[in-house]
C-alpha positions in Angstrom: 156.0 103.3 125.2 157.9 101.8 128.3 157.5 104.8 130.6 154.6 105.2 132.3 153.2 108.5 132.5 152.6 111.3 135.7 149.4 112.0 133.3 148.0 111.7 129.9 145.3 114.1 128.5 142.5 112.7 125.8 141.8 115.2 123.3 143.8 119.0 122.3 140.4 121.4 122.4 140.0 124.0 124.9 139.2 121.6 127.7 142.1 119.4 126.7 144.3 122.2 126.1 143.9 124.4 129.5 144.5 120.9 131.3 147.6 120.7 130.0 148.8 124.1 130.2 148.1 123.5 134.0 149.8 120.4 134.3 152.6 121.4 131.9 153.8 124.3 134.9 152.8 121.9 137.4 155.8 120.1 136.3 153.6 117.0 135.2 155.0 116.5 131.6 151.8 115.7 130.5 151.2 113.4 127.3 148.6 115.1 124.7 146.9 112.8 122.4 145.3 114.9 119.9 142.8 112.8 118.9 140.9 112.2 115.6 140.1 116.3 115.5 142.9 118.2 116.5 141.8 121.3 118.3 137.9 120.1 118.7 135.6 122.0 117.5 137.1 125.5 117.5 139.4 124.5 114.9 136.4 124.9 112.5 135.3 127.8 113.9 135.7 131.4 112.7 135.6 133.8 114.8 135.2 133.7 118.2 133.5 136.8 120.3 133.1 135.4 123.5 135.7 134.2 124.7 137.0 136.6 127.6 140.5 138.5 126.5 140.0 139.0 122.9 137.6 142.4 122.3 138.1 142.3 118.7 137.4 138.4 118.5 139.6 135.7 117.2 139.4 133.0 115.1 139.3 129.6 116.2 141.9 127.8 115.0 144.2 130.9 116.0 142.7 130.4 119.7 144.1 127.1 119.4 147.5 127.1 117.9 147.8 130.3 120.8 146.6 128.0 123.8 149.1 124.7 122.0 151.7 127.0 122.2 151.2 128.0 125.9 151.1 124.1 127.0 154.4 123.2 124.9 156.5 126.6 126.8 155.5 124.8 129.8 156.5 121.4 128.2 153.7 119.5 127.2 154.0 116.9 125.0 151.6 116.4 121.8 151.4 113.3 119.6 148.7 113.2 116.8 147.2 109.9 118.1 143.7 108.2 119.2 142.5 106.0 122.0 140.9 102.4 121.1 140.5 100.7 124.4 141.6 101.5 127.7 141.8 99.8 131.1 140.8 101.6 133.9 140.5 98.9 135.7 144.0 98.4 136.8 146.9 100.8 137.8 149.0 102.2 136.4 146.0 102.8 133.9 146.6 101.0 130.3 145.9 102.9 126.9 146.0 101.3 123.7 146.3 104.1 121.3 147.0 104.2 117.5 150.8 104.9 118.0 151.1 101.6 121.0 150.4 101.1 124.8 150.6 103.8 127.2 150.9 103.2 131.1 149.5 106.4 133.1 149.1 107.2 136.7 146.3 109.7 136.4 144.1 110.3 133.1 142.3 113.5 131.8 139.1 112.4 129.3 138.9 115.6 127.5 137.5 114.1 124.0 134.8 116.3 123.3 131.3 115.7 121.3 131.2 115.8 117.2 128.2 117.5 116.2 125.8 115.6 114.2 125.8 116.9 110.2 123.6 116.5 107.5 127.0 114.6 105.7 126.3 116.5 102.2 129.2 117.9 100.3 128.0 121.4 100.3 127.3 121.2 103.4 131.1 120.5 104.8 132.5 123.1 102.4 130.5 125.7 104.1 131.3 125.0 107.8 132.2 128.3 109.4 130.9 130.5 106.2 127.1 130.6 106.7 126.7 126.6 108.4 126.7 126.0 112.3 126.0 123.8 114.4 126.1 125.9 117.6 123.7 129.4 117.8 125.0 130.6 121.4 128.6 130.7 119.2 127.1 132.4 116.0 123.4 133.3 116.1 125.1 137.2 117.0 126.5 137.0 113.0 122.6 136.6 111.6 121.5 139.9 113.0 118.8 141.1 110.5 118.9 138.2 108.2 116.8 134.8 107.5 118.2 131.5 108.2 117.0 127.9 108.5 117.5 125.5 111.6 117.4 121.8 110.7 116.2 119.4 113.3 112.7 118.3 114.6 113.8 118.0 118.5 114.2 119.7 121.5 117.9 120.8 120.6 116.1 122.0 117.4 113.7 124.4 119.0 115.8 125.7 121.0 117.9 127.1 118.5 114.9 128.5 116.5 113.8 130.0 119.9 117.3 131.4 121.0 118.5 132.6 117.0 115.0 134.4 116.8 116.5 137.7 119.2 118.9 138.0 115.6 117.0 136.7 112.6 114.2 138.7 111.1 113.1 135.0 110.3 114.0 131.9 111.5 112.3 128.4 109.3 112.7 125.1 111.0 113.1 121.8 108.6 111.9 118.6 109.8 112.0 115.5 107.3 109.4 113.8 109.2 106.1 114.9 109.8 106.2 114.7 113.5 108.0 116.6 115.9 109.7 114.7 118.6 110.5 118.0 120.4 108.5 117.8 123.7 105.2 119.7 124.1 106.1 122.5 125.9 109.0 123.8 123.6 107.0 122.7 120.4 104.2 125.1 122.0 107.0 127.9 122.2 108.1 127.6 118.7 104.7 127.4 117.2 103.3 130.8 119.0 107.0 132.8 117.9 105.7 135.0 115.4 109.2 134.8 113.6 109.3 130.8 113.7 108.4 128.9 110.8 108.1 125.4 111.3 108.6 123.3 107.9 107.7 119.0 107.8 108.4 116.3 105.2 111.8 118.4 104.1 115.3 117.6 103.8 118.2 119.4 102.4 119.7 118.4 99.0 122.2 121.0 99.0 123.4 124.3 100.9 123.9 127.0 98.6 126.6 129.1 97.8 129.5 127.2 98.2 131.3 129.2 94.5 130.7 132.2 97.0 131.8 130.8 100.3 128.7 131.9 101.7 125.1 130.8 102.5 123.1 132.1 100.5 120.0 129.6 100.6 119.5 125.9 101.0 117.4 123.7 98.1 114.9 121.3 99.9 113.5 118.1 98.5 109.8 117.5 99.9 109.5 113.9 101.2 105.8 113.4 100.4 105.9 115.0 96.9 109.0 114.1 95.8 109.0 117.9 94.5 112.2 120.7 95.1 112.1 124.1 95.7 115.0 126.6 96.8 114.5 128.3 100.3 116.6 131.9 100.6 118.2 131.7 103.7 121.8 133.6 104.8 122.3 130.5 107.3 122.4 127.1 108.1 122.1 125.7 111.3 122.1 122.3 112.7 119.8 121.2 115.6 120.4 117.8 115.7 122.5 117.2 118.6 125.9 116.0 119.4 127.8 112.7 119.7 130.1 112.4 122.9 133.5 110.9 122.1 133.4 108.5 125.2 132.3 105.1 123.1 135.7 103.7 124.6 135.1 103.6 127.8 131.5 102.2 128.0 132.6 99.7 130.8 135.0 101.2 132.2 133.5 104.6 133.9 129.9 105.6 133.6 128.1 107.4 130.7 124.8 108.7 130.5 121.9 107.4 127.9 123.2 109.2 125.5 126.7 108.3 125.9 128.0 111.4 128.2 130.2 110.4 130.7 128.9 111.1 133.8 130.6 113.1 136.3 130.5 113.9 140.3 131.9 117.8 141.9 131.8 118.8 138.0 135.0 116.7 136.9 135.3 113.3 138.9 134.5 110.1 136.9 132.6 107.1 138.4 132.2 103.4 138.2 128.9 102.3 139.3 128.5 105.6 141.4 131.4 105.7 142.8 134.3 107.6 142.5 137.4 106.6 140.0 140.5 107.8 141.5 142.9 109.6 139.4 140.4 109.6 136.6 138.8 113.0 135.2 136.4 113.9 132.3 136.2 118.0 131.2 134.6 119.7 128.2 132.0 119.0 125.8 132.2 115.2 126.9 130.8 115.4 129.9 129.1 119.2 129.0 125.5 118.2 127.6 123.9 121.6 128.6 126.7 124.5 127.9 129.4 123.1 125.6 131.2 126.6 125.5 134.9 127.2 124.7 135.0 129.0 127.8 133.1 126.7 130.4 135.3 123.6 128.7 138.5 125.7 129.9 137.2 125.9 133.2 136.5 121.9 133.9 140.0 121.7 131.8 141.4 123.4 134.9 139.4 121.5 137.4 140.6 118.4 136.2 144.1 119.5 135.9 144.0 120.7 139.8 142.9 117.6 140.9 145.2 115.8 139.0 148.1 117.4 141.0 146.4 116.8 144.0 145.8 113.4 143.5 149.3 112.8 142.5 150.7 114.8 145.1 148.7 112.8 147.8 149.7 108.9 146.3 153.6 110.2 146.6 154.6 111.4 142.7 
């Protein structure tokens, strides 16, 4: 692509998508690049109670193709591509991208985090029917019932500790014998009377899959070798995230864990400082909430500054 772009957003999830919706009636034409999961993580997601505007709910995916729609009235452009390399380093700011090179005066990084899975079949096929990687979305579901959290870390107890105002029972799974949760939260965990903590376990299978619906998980025991069927209604995965924000180690600054790291809640920075016309929102710079709602709101920021800065360097 010859032309070089007023802007270019990273990613088509809520933080990506309210970005553009702001740019699009700013008059920016922005360039979506939809990334290797269309719609981020909502597009997996059933329904959807908290977000503000919908007191019935709404499912996820229709959230999405609703908030699409919105950015493309205001003219918005969307190509089903991903970023390899980029040079932030020079300006206009270079993009090499699945479909070719893409020159940009400002750029929104709005790639999200891919939650870590187990990567069994059964698993997958039971994503938004009983299996979830976030309980703030869908702990509210498990009212009354059992379910199992996966992990052996902080994220891990947390979960347990947060899903345990819903589940009559909550049972932790840890394939190690260890924790590596620090002391204070494994404390927490241990003295909840309606925590089970569970070591030397992994998951062979999620059950229920010919129902489309957990309806237990069977367990392998590491030590033993021996398998045994736990009766849970739900699945949930406390093993963190992964921040899509590989591509630009180098170029801006990420945390340890590969977050990009952000100043005034959306400014990205090079070795502390400030990289003009440059902006990270949602889940990939969101370690601590990683709402739909909170990723809409740095989408937002991001897309305000990006008119300002544009408006200030004469476009």
């Amino acid at each position: 692509m010859s032309e070089t772009r007023e802007t270019v957003i990273l990613g088509s999830g809520c933080a990506g998508l309210t970005a553009a919706i702001y740019t699009a009636r700013a008059g920016l034409k922005p360039l979506v690049l939809e990334g290797h999961e269309p719609g981020g993580q909502l597009s997996i997601t059933t329904l959807v109670e908290n977000f503000p505007g919908w007191p019935e709910g709404v499912q996820g995916p229709e959230l999405i193709a609703n908030m699409k729609k919105q950015a493309e009235r205001f003219g918005a452009e969307f190509q089903t591509a991903h970023l390899k390399a980029a040079d932030l380093h020079r300006h206009p700011f270079r993009l090499s991208t699945s479909i070719g090179e893409i020159d940009t005066r400002s750029l929104i990084v709005a790639s999200g985090a891919s939650a870590r899975w187990l990567g069994i079949e059964s698993e997958q096929k039971l994503i938004g029917h009983g299996v979830s990687s976030c309980a703030t979305c869908d702990g509210f579901f498990f009212r009354g019932l059992e379910i199992a959290v996966v992990g052996g870390g902080d994220t891990a107890m947390e979960e347990a500790i947060f899903l345990s105002r819903f589940a009559t029972k909550v049972t932790v799974l840890h394939r190690r014998e260890n924790f590596r949760a620090s002391k204070i939260m494994l404390e927490r965990a241990i003295a909840h009377p309606q925590i089970v903590l569970r070591t030397n376990v992994i998951v062979e299978e999620v059950l229920g899959v010919d129902q489309k619906e957990v309806c237990g998980v069977r367990l392998k025991n590491t030590a033993t070798g021996e398998e045994e069927t736990l009766h849970v209604s739900g699945v949930f995965l406390g093993i963190g995230h992964e921040p899509n924000a590989k591509m630009f180690h180098g170029q801006i600054d990420l945390d340890a864990e590969g977050y990009i790291l952000t100043q005034n809640n959306v400014f990205t920075t090079r070795n502390g400082q400030i990289v003009p016309g440059v902006y990270a929102c949602g889940d990939v710079q969101d370690r601590r909430y990683r709402q739909a709602i909170t990723a809409a709101g740095t989408g937002c920021m991001a897309a305000l500054e990006v008119e300002k800065y544009l408006e200030e360097h004469g476009h």
